[in-house]
C-alpha positions in Angstrom: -31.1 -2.7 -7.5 -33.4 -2.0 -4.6 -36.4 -2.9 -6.4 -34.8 -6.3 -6.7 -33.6 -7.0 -3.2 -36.4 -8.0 -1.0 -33.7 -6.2 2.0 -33.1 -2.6 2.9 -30.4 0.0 1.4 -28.7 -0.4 5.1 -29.1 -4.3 4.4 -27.1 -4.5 1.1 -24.7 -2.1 2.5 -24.0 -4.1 5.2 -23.7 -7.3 3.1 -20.3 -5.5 1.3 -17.3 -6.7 2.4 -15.3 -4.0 5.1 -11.9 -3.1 4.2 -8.9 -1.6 6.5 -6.6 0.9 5.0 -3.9 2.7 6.2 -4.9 6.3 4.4 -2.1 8.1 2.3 1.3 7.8 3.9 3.8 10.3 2.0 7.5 10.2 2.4 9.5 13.0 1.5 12.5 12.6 -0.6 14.0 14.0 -3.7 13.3 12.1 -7.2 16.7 10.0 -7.2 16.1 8.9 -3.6 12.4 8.0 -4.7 13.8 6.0 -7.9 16.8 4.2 -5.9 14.2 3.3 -3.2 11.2 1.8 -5.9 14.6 0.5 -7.6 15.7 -1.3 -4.4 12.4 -2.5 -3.5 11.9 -4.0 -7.1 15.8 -5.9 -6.7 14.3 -7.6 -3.8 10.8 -8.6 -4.5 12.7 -10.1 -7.8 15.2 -11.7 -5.9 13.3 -13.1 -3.3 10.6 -14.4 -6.0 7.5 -12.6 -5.1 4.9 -11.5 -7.6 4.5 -8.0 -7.8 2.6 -5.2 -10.2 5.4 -2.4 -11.5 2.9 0.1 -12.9 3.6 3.4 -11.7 5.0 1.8 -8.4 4.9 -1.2 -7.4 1.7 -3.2 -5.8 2.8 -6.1 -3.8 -0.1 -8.5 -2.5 0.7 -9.5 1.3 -1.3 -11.9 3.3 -4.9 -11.1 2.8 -3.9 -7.4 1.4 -1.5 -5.4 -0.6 0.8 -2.1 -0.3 1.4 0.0 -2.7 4.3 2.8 -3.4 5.0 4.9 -6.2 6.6 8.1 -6.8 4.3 11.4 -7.0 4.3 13.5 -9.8 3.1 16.5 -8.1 5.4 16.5 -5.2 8.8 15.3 -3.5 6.9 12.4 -2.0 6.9 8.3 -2.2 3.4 7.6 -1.9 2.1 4.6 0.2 -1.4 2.7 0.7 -2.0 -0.3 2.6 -5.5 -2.3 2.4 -6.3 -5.4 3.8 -9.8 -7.5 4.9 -8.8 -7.1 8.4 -7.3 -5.0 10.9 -4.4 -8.2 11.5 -4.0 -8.2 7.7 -3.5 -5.0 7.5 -0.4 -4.2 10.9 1.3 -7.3 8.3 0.9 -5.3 4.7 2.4 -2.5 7.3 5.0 -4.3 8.3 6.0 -5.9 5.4 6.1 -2.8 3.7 8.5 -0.7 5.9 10.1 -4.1 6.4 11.1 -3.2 2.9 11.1 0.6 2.9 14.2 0.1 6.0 16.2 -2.2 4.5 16.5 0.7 1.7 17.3 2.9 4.1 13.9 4.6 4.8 12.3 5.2 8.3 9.2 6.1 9.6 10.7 9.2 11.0 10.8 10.0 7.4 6.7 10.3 7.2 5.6 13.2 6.1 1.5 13.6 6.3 -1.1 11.0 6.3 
């Protein structure tokens, strides 16, 4: 690749697009808390007729970003990861995501590690 670019390793580096992401957010609760959450989540994201991914969670695209969630397997824990192409992008995948997470009864105070 390098013999093919007429730049710098620092130059195509800094060509790649830059990312924002929020870092693992885990939420402790016990597994039927975790499902009734994903479950509630799923009800309204059908309901309200947006297009989402439900493998092993559910991926939701938001704005110029997405958020995921999904249940650990190792741990009591909801799992959550927002990315987005900008810092703005990203505060709205956040907030559209515990938009969603307290209407199912789930706060931030509920955060466990990051």
């Amino acid at each position: 690749i390098l013999s093919a670019h007429s730049g710098s390793l620092s130059d195509i580096r800094e060509s790649f697009p830059v990312f924002h992401d929020s870092g693992e957010i885990r939420i402790a609760l016990n597994e039927d808390q975790r499902m009734r959450v994903l479950d509630s989540i799923e009800q309204r994201l059908t309901a309200e007729g947006r297009p989402f991914f439900a493998l092993d969670g559910l991926r939701v695209e938001c704005g110029n970003g997405f958020w995921m969630i999904r249940s650990s397997n190792t741990q009591p824990h909801l799992t959550i990861r927002c990315e987005a192409g900008s810092r703005e992008g990203l505060e709205d995948c956040l907030n559209d995501l515990w938009n969603q997470l307290n209407l199912s009864n789930v706060s931030r105070s509920d955060v466990v590690g990051v």
